[in-house]
N, C-alpha and C positions, 0 to 999 in steps of 0.2 A: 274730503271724506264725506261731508252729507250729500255732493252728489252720486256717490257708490249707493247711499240706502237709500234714494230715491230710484236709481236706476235695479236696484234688485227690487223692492215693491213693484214696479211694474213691472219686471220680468213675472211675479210670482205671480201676480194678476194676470197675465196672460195665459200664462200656466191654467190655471186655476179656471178660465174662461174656454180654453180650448176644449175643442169636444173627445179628444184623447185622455184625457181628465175626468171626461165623464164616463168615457168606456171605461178607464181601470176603473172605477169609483164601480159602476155596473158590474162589472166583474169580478171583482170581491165581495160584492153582494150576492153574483150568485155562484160565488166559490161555495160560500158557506151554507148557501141552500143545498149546492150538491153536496156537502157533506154531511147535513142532515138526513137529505133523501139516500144517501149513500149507504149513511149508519143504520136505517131502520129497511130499505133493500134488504141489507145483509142481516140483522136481527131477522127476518121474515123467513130467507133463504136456511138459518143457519135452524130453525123451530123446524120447519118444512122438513127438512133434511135429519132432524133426532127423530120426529116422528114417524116419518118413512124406515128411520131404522128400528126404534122401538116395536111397532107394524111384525116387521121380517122379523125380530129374535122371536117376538110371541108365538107368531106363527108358527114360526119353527118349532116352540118349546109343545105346543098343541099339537100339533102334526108329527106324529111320532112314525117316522122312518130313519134309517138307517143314516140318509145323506141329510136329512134333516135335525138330526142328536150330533151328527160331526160337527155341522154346521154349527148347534146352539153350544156343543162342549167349546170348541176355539176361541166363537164369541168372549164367553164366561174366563177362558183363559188368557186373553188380551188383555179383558178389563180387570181381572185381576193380578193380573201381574205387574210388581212394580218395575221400575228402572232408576237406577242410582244414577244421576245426573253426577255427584261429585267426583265416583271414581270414571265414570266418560271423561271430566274434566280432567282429571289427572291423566290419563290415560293420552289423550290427545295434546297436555305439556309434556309429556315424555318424550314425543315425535321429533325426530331431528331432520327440522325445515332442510338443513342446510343438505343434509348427506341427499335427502329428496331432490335435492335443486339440482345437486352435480350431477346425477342418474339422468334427471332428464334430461340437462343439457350435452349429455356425451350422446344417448339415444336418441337427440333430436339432429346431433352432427351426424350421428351414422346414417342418418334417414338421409341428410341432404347430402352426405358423400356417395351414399348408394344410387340416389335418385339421379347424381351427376354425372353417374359412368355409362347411362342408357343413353 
């Protein structure tokens, strides 16, 4: 038996000495740099992006024409309008997976018995 854990210590040392060891070691260094620059990319992107829209509703709300009150009323009406997530949820347990499965599989047989008569 202690030649088994001499022979794994120098396997792991080997390991551990190869420069494939040093790439993963490398690379999970800079996984997690890309997910720094990643997270604040997108923090940056996501600012950029309200302020360009904040921008357009004002303008809109200032710029008083016709296609521009449509514009600012819809806005107003998206943002205020809620949506009930729970009855979605219900709604979508109601759905019977199974009776959907049989439809498609008979609509996809008709497809390949039609397509097999040309």
């Amino acid at each position: 038996m202690g030649s088994f854990n001499q022979q794994y210590d120098r396997y792991y040392k080997n390991l551990r000495s190869s420069p494939n060891f040093n790439n993963r070691q490398r690379r999970s260094n800079d996984f997690n740099t890309y997910n720094v620059n990643y997270f604040v990319k997108r923090i940056i992107r996501d600012l950029i992006g309200v302020s360009v829209l904040l921008i357009f509703i004002l303008t809109c709300k200032t710029i008083i024409t016709p296609e521009t009150q449509t514009v600012y009323n819809y806005s107003k009406k998206v943002v205020s309008t809620n949506f009930d997530y729970k009855a979605a949820a219900d709604e979508i347990k109601k759905i019977n997976f199974s009776a959907i499965r049989i439809k498609t599989a008979d609509f996809l047989e008709k497809i390949k018995t039609d397509s097999s008569l040309e």
